[in-house]
Chimera marker file (.cmm) of the C-alpha trace (Angstrom):
<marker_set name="trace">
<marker id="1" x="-15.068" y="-39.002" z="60.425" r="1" g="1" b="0" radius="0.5"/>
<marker id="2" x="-17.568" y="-36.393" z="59.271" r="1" g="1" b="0" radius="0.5"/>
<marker id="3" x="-19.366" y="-33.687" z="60.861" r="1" g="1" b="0" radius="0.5"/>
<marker id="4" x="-22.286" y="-35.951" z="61.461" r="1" g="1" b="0" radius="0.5"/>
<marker id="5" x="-20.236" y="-38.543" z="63.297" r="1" g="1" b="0" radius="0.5"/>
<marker id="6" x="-19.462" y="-35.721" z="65.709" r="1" g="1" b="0" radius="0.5"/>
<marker id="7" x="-20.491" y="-36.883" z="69.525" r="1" g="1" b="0" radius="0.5"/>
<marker id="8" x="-19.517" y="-40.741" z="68.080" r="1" g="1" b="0" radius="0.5"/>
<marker id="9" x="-15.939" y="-40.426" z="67.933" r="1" g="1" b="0" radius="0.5"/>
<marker id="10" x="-15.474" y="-43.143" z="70.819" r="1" g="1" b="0" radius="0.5"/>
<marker id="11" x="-17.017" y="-45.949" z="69.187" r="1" g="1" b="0" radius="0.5"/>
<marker id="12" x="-14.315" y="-48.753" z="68.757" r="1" g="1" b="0" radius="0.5"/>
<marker id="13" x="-14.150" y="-52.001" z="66.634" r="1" g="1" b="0" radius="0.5"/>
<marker id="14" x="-11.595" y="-54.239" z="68.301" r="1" g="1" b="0" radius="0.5"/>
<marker id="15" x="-10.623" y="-57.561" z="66.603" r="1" g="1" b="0" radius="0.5"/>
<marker id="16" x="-8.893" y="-60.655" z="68.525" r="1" g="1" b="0" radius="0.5"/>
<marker id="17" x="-8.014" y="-63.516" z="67.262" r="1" g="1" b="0" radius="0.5"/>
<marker id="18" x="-9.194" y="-66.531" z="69.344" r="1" g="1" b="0" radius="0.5"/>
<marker id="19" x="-7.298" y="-69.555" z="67.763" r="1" g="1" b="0" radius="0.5"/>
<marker id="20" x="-9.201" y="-70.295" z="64.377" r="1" g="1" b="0" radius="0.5"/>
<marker id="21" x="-12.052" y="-67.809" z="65.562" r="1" g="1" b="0" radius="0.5"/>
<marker id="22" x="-12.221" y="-64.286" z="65.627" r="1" g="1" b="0" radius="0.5"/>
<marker id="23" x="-13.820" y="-62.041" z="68.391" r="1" g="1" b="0" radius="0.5"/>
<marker id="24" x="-15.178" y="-58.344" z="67.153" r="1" g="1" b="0" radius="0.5"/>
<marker id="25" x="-15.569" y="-56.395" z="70.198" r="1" g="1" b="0" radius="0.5"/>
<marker id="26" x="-17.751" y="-53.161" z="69.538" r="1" g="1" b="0" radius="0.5"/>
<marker id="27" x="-18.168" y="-50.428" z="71.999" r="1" g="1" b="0" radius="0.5"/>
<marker id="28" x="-19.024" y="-46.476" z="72.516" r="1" g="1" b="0" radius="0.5"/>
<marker id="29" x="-20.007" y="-44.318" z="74.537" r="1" g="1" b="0" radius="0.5"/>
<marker id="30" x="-20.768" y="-45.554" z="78.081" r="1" g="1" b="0" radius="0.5"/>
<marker id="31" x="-19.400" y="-49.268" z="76.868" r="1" g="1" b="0" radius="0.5"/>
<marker id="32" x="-20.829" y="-52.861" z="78.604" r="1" g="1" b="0" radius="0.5"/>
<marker id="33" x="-22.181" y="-55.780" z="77.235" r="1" g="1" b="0" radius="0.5"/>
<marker id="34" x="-25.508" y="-55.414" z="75.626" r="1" g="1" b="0" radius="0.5"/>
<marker id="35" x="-25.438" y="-58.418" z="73.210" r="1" g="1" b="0" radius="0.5"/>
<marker id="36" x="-23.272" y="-61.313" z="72.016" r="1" g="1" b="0" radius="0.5"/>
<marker id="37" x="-23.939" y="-62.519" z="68.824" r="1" g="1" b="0" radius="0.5"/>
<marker id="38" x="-21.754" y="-66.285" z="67.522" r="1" g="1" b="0" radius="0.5"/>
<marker id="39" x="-22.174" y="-66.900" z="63.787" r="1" g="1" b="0" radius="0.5"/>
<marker id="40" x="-20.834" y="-70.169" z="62.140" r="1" g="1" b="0" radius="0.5"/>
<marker id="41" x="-20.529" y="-72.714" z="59.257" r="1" g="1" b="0" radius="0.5"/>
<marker id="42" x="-22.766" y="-74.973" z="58.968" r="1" g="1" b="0" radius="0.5"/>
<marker id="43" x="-22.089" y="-77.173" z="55.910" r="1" g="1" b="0" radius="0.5"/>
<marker id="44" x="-22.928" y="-74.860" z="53.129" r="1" g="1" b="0" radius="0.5"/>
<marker id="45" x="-24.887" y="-72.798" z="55.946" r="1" g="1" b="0" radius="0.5"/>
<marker id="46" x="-23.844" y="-70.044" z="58.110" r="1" g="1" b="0" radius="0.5"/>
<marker id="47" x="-26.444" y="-69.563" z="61.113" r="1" g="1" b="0" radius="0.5"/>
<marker id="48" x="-25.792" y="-67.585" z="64.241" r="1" g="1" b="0" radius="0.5"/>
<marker id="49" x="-26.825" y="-67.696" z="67.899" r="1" g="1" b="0" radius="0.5"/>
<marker id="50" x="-27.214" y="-64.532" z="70.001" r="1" g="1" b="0" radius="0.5"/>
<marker id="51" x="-28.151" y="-63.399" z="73.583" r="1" g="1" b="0" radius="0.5"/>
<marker id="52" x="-29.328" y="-60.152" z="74.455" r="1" g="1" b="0" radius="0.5"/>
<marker id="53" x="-28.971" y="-58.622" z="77.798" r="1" g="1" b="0" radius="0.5"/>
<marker id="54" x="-32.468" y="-58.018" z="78.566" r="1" g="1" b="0" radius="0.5"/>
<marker id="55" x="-33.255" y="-53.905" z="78.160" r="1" g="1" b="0" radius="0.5"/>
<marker id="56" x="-30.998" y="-53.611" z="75.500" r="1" g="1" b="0" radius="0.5"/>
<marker id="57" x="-31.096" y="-53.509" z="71.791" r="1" g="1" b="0" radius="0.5"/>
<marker id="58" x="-27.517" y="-54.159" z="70.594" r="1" g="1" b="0" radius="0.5"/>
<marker id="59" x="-28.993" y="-57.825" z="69.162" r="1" g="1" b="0" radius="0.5"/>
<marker id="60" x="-30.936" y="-56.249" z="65.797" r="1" g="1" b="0" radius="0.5"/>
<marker id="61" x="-27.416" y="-55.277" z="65.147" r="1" g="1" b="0" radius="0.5"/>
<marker id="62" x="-24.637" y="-57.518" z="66.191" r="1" g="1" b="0" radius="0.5"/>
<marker id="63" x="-26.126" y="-60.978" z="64.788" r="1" g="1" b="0" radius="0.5"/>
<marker id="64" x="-26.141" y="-59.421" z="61.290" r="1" g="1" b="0" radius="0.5"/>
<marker id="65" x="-22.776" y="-58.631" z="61.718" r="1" g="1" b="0" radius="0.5"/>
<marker id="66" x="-21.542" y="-61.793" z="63.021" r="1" g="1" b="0" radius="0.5"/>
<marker id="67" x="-22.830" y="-63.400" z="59.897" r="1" g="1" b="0" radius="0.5"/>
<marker id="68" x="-21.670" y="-60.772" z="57.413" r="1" g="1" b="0" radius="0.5"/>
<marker id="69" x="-18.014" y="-61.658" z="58.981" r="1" g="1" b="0" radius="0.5"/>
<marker id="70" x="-18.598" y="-65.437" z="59.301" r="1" g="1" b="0" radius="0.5"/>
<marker id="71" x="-19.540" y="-65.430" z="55.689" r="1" g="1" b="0" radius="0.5"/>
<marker id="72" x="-16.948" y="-62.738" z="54.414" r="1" g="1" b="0" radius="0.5"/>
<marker id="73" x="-14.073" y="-64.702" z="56.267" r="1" g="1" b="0" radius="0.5"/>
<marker id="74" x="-15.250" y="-67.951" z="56.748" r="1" g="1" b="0" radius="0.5"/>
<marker id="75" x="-14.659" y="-68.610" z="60.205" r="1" g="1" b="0" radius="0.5"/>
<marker id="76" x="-16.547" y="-68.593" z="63.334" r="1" g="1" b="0" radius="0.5"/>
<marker id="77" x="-17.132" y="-65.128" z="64.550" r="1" g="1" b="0" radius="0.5"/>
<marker id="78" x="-18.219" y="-63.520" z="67.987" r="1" g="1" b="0" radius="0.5"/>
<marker id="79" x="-19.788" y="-59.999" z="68.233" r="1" g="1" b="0" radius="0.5"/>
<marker id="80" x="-19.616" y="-58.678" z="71.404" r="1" g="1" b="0" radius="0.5"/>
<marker id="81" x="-21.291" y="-55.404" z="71.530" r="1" g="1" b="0" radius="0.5"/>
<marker id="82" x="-22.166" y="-52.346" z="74.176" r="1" g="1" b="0" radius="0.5"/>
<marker id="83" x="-22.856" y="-48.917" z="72.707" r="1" g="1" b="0" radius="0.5"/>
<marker id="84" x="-24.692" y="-46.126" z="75.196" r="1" g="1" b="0" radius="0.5"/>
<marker id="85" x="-25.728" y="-42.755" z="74.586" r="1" g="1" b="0" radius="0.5"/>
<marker id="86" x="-28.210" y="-40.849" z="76.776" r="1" g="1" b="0" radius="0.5"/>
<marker id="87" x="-31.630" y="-39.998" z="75.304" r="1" g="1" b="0" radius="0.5"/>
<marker id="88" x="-30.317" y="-40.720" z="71.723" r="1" g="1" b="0" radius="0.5"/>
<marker id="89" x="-32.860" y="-39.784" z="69.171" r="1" g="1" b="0" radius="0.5"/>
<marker id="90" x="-33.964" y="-42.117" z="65.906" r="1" g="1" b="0" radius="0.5"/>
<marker id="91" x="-31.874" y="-40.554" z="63.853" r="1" g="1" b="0" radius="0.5"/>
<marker id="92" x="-28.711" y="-40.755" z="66.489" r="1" g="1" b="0" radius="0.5"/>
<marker id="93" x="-29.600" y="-44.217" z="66.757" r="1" g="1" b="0" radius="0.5"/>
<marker id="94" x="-29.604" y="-44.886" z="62.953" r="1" g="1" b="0" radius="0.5"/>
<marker id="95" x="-26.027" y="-42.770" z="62.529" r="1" g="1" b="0" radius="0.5"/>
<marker id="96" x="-24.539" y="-44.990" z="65.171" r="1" g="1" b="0" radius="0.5"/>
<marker id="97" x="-25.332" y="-47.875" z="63.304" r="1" g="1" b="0" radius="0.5"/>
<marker id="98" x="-24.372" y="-46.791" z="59.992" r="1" g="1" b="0" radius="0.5"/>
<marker id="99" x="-21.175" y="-45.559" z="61.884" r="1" g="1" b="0" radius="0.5"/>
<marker id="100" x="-20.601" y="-49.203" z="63.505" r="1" g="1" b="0" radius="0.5"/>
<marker id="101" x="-21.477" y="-50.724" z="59.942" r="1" g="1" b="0" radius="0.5"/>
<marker id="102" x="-18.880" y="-48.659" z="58.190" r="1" g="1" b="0" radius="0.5"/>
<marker id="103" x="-16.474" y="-50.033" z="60.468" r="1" g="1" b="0" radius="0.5"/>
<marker id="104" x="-17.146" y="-53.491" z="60.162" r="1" g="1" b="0" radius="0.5"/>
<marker id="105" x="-16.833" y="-52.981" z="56.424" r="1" g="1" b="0" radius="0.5"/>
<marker id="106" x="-13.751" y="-51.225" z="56.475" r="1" g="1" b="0" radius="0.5"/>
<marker id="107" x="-12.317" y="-54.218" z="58.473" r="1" g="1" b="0" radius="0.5"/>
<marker id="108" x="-13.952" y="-57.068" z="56.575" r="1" g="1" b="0" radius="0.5"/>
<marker id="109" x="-12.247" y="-54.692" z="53.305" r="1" g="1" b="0" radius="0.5"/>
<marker id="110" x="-8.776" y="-54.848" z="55.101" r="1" g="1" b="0" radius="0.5"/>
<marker id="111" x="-8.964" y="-58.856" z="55.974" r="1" g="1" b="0" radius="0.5"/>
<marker id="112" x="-8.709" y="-59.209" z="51.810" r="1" g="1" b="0" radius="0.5"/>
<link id1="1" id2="2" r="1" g="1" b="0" radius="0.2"/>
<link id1="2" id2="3" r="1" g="1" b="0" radius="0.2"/>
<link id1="3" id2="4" r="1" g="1" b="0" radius="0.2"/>
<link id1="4" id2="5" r="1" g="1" b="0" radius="0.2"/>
<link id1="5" id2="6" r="1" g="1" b="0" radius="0.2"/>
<link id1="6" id2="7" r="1" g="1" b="0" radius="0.2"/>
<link id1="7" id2="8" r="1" g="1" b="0" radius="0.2"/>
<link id1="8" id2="9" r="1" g="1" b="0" radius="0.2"/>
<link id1="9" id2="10" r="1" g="1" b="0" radius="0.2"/>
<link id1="10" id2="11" r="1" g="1" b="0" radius="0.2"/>
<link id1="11" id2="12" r="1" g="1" b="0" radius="0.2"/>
<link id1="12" id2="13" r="1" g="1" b="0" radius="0.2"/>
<link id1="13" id2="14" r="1" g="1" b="0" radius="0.2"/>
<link id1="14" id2="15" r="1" g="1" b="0" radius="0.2"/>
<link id1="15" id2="16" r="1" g="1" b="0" radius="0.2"/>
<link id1="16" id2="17" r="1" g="1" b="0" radius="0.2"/>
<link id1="17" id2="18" r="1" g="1" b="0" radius="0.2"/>
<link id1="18" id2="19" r="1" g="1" b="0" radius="0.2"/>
<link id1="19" id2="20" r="1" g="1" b="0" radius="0.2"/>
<link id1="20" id2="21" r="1" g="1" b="0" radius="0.2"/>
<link id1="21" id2="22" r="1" g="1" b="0" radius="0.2"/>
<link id1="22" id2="23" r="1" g="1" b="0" radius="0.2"/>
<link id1="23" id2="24" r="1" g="1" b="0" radius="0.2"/>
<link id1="24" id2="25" r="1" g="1" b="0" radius="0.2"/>
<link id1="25" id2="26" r="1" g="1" b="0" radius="0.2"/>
<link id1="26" id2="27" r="1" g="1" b="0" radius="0.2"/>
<link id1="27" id2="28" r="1" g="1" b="0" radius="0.2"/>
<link id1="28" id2="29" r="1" g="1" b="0" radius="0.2"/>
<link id1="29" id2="30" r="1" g="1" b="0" radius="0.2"/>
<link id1="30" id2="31" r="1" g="1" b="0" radius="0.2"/>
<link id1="31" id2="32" r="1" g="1" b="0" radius="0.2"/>
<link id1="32" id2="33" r="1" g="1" b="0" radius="0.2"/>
<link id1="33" id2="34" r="1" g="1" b="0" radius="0.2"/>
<link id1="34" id2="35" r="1" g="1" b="0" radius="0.2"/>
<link id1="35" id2="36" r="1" g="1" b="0" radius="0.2"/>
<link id1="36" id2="37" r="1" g="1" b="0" radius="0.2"/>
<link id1="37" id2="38" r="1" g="1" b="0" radius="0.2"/>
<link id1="38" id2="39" r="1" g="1" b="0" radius="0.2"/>
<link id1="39" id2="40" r="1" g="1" b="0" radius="0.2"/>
<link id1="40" id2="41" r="1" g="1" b="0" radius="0.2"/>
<link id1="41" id2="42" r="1" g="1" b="0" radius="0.2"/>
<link id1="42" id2="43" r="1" g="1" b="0" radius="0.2"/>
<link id1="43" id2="44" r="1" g="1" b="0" radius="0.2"/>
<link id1="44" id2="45" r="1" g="1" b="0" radius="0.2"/>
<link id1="45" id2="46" r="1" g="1" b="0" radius="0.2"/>
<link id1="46" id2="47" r="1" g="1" b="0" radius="0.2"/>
<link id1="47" id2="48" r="1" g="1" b="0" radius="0.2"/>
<link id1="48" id2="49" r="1" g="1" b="0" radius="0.2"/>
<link id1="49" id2="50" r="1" g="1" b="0" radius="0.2"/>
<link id1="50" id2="51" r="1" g="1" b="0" radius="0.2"/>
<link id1="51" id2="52" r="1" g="1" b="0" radius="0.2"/>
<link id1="52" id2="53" r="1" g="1" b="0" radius="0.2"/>
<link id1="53" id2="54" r="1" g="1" b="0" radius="0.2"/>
<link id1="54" id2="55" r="1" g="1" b="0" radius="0.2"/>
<link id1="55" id2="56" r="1" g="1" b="0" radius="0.2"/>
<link id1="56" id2="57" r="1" g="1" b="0" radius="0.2"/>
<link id1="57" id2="58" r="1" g="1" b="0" radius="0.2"/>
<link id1="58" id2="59" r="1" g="1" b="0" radius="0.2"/>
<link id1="59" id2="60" r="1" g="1" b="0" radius="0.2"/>
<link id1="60" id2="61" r="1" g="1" b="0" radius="0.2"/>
<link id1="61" id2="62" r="1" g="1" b="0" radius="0.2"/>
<link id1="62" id2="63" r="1" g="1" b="0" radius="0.2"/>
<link id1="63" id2="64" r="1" g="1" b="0" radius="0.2"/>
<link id1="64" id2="65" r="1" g="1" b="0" radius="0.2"/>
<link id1="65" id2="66" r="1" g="1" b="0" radius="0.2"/>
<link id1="66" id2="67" r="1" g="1" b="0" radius="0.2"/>
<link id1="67" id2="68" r="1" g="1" b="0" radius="0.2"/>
<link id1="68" id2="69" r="1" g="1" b="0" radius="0.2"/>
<link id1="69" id2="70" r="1" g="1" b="0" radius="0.2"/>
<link id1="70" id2="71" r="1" g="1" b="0" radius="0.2"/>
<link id1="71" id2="72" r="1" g="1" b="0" radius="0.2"/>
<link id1="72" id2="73" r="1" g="1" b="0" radius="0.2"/>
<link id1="73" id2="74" r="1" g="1" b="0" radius="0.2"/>
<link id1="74" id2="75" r="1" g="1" b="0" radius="0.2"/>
<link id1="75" id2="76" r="1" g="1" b="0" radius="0.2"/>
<link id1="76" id2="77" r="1" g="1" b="0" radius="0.2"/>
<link id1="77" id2="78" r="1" g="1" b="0" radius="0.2"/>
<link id1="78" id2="79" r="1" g="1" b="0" radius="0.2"/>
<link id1="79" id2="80" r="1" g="1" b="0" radius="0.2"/>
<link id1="80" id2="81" r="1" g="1" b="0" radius="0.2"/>
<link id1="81" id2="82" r="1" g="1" b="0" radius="0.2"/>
<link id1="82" id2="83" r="1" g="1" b="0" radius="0.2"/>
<link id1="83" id2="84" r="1" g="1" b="0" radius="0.2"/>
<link id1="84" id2="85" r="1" g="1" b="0" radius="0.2"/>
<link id1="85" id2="86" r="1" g="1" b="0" radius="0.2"/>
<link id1="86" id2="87" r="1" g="1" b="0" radius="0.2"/>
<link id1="87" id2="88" r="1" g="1" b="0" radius="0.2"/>
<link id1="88" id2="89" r="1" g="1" b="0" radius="0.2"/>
<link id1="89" id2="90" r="1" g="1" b="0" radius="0.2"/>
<link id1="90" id2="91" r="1" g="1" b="0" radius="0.2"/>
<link id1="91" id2="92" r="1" g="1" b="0" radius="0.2"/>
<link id1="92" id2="93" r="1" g="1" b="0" radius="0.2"/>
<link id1="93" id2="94" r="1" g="1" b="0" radius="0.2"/>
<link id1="94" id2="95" r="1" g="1" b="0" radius="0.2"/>
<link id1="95" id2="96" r="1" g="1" b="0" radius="0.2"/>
<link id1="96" id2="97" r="1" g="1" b="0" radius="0.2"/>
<link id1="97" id2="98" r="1" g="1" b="0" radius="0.2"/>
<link id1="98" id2="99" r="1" g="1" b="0" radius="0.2"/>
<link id1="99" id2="100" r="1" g="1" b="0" radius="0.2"/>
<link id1="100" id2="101" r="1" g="1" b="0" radius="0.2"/>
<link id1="101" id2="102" r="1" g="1" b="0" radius="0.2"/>
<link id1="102" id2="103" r="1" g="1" b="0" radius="0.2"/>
<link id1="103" id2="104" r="1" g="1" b="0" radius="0.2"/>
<link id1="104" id2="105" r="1" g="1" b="0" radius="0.2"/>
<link id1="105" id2="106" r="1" g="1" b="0" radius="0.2"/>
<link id1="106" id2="107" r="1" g="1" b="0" radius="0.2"/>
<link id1="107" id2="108" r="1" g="1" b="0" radius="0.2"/>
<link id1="108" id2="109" r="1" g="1" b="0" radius="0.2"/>
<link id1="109" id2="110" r="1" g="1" b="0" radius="0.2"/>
<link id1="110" id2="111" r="1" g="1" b="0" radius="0.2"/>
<link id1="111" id2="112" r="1" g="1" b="0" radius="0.2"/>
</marker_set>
């Protein structure tokens, strides 16, 4: 982790297999559950379904994610995500998510 990442150290990327499924669990800071986002195939299709809990904005992320690892593993996949920092600025917000990206990458790199 780089100097950047410092203060984001605690965000986790946990992966459980559910049968043929696979859950991604994706936390920091104060963790909860802020969104769950289901991606699947569809025929030649992979869509996704999410729900947001409402006052929180872990949805623009986690649906893109579920469908990045539906598609890269092809199997159903459910992101469950909660990440909290107090009075985060725009550019904390955007290193979080480039941090949580990284790691979804790195684990969609080690599943080949």
């Amino acid at each position: 982790m780089s100097l950047e990442d410092a203060g984001f150290e605690d965000i986790e990327l946990s992966a459980t297999d559910v049968g043929n499924d696979l859950l991604l669990l994706i936390t920091g800071g104060v963790r909860h559950i802020g969104a769950s986002s289901t991606a699947y195939l569809d025929g030649g299709t992979v869509r996704a379904s999410t729900t947001a809990v409402p006052h929180h904005k872990e949805h623009t992320i986690s649906e893109n994610i579920a469908l990045r690892a539906a598609a890269a593993l092809n199997r159903t996949v459910t992101v469950v995500m909660g990440i909290h920092y107090d009075n985060l600025s725009k550019e904390g917000i955007m290193q979080v998510v480039r941090i949580v990206n990284n790691k979804v990458d790195q684990y969609l790199a080690e599943q080949k």
